[in-house]
C-alpha positions in Angstrom: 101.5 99.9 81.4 97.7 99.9 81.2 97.3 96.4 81.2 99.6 96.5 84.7 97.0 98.3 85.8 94.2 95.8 85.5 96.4 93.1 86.9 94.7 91.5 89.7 94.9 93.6 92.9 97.2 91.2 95.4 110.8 92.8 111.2 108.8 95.1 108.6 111.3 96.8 105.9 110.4 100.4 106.9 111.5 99.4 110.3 114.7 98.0 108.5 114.9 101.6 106.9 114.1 103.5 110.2 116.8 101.9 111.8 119.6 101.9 108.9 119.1 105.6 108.2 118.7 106.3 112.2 118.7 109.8 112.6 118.7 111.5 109.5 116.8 114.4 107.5 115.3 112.6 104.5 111.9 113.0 104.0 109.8 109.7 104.3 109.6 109.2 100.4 113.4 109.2 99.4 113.8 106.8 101.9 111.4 104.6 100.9 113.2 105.0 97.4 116.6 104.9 98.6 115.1 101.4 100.5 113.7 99.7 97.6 116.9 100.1 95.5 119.0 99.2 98.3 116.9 95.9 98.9 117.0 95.4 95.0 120.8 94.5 95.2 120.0 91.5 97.5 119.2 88.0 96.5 119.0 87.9 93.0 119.5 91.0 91.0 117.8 92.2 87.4 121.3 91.3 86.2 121.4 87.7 86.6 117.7 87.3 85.5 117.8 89.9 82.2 120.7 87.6 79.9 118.5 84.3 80.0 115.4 86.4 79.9 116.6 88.1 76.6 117.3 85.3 75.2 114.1 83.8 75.3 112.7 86.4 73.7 111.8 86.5 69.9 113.8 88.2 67.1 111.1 91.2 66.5 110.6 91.3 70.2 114.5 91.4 71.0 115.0 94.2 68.4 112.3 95.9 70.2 114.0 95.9 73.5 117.3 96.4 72.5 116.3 99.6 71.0 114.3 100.6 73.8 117.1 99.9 75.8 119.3 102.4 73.7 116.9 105.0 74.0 116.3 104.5 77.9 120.6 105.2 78.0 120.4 108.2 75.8 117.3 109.5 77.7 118.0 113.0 79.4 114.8 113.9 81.6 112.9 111.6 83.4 109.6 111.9 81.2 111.9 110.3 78.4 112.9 107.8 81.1 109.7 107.1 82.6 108.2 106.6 78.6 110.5 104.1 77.6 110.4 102.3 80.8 107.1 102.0 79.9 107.0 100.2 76.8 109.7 98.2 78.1 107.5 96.8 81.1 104.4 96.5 78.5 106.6 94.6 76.6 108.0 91.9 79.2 104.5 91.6 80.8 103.0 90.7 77.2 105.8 88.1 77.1 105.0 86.2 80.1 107.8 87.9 82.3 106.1 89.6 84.7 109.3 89.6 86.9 111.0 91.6 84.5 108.3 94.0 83.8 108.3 94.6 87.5 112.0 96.1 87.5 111.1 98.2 85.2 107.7 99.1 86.8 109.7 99.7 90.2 112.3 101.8 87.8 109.1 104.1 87.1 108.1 104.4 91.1 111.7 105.5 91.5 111.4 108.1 89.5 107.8 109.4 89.9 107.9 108.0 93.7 103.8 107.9 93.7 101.3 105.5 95.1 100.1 104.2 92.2 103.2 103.7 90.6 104.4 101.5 93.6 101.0 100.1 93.5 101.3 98.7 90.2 105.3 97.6 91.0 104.1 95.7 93.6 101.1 93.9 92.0 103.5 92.9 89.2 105.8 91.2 90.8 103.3 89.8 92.8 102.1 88.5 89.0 105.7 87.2 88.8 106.2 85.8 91.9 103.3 83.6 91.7 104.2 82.3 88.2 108.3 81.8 88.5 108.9 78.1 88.8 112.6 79.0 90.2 113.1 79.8 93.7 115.1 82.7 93.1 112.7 84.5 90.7 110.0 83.8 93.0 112.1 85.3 96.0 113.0 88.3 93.8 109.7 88.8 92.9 108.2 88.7 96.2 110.9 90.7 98.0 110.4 93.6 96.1 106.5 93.2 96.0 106.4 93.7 99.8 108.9 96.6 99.1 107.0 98.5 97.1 103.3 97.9 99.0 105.1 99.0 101.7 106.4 102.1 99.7 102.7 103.0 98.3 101.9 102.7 102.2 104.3 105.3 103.3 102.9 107.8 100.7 99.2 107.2 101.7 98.6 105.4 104.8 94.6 105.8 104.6 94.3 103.9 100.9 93.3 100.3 102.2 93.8 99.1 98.9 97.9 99.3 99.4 97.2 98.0 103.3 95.1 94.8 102.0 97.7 94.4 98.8 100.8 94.1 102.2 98.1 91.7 103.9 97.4 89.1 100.8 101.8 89.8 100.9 101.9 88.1 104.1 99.1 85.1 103.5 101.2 83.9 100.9 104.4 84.3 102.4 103.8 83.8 106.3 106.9 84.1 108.8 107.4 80.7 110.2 106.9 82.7 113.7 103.3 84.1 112.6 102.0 82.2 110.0 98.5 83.6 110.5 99.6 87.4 109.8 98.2 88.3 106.4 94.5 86.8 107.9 95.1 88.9 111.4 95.9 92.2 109.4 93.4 91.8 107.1 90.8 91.4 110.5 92.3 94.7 111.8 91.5 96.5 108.9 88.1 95.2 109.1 87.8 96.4 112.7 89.4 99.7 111.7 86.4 100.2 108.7 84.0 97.9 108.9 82.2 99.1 105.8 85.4 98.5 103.6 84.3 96.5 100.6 87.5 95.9 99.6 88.3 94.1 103.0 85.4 92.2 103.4 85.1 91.1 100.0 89.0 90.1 100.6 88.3 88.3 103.8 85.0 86.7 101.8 87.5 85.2 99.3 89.9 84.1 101.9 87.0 82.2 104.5 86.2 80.5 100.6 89.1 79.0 100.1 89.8 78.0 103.8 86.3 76.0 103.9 84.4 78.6 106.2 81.5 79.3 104.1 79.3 80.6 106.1 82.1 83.1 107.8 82.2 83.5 104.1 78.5 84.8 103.6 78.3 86.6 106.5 81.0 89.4 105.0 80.3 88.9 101.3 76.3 90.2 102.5 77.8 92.6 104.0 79.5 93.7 101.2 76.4 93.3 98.9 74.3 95.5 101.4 76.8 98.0 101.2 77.5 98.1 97.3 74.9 95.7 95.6 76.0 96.2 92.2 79.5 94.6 93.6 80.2 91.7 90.8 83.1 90.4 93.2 81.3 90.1 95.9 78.2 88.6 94.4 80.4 86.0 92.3 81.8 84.7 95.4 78.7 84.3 97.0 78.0 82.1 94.4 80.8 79.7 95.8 79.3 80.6 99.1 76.4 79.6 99.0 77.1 76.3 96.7 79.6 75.4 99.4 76.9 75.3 102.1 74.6 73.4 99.4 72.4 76.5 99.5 71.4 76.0 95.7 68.3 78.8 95.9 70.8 81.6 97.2 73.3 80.1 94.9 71.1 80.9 91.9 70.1 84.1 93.6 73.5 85.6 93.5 74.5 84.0 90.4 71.9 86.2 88.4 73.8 88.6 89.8 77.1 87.8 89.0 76.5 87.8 85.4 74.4 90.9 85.2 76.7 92.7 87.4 
């Protein structure tokens, strides 16, 4: 799972889970849990994806899996569980199926229910949601992404990283009615800390790609004054800068890049 954890960082469902469960005693984090496997069995499930994955798969690799799968059955305690599950996700992500290494990943944050654990499930299938060609591994992928943001949310709402992770959610999957709601969250939290790297650099990045260079520059220094050995931030400025034709500052912040 360590290479998950490198993988680029990326009506509301808890309202959906508020109002389902309605009055109830649960604490917060079962139902998160009890949400994500609920919303699991929707669309398309891990059980019409896992047959045609397997297949796919090589001999050695199958053999792998199958006997991973064996133990994960036999498995008593959940630190048996949570190892296998493991491996299994390692495996499926080193095979180009991030979508399947996601289930597993989101089978770990079940069990351990922790914010990094539903960190990494939901950058995963973010991963696979962004390479599916098929509509319905894409929709799989990116249902259960919000899911489990949502889910490392509920267990620390003051960790931006989970709250820009929802945001970058939304700019690639707008609702029709709000289409500018990943870019509006992301200004909120820039309003809320204004000396988040995180969410300026994020916002940097996002002005880039939209054409607004110098709305670029103007957060991506801000985010060099506040952490100048920030290779993100001093990359992008690169792109900045040559897309205002600025080839001194360009150069500047390339040095930067590099040595950073």
């Amino acid at each position: 799972m360590s290479r998950l954890q490198l993988a680029v960082i990326l009506g509301s469902c808890l309202l959906f889970a508020g109002l389902y469960f309605g009055g109830d005693t649960k604490p917060e984090a079962q139902k998160a849990v009890e949400q994500t496997r609920a919303l699991s069995a929707t669309s398309t499930s891990i059980e019409s994806l896992l047959p045609a994955a397997r297949q796919q798969l090589s001999v050695d690799t199958s053999t792998m899996v199958m006997g991973l799968e064996k133990k994960l059955r036999s498995a008593v305690t959940d630190t048996t569980k949570v190892e296998s599950l493991k491996k299994l996700a390692g495996i499926w992500y080193d095979a180009g199926r991030a979508d399947i290494s996601g289930y597993y990943a989101q089978e770990i944050a079940n069990i351990l229910n922790t914010e990094d654990a539903w960190a990494i499930t939901g950058t995963t299938f973010m991963i696979g949601g962004r390479k599916a060609s098929e509509k319905k591994i894409k929709d799989f992928c990116f249902e259960n992404a919000k899911t489990a943001f949502e889910n490392a949310i509920s267990l620390n709402p003051a960790n931006y990283t989970h709250k820009v992770n929802l945001a970058l959610w939304f700019t690639e999957n707008p609702p029709q009615a709000n289409p500018m709601k990943g870019i509006l969250m992301l200004r909120d939290l820039n309003q809320q800390a204004p000396e988040n790297v995180l969410v300026l650099t994020t916002l940097g990045r996002l002005s880039i790609r939209t054409g607004q260079f110098a709305k670029a520059v103007e957060r991506l220094e801000n985010a060099v004054q506040l952490e100048p050995d920030n290779k993100k931030a001093n990359c992008l400025l690169v792109e900045a800068y040559d897309g205002l034709n600025n080839k001194e500052k360009a150069a500047e912040y390339a040095a930067k890049c590099i040595d950073g």
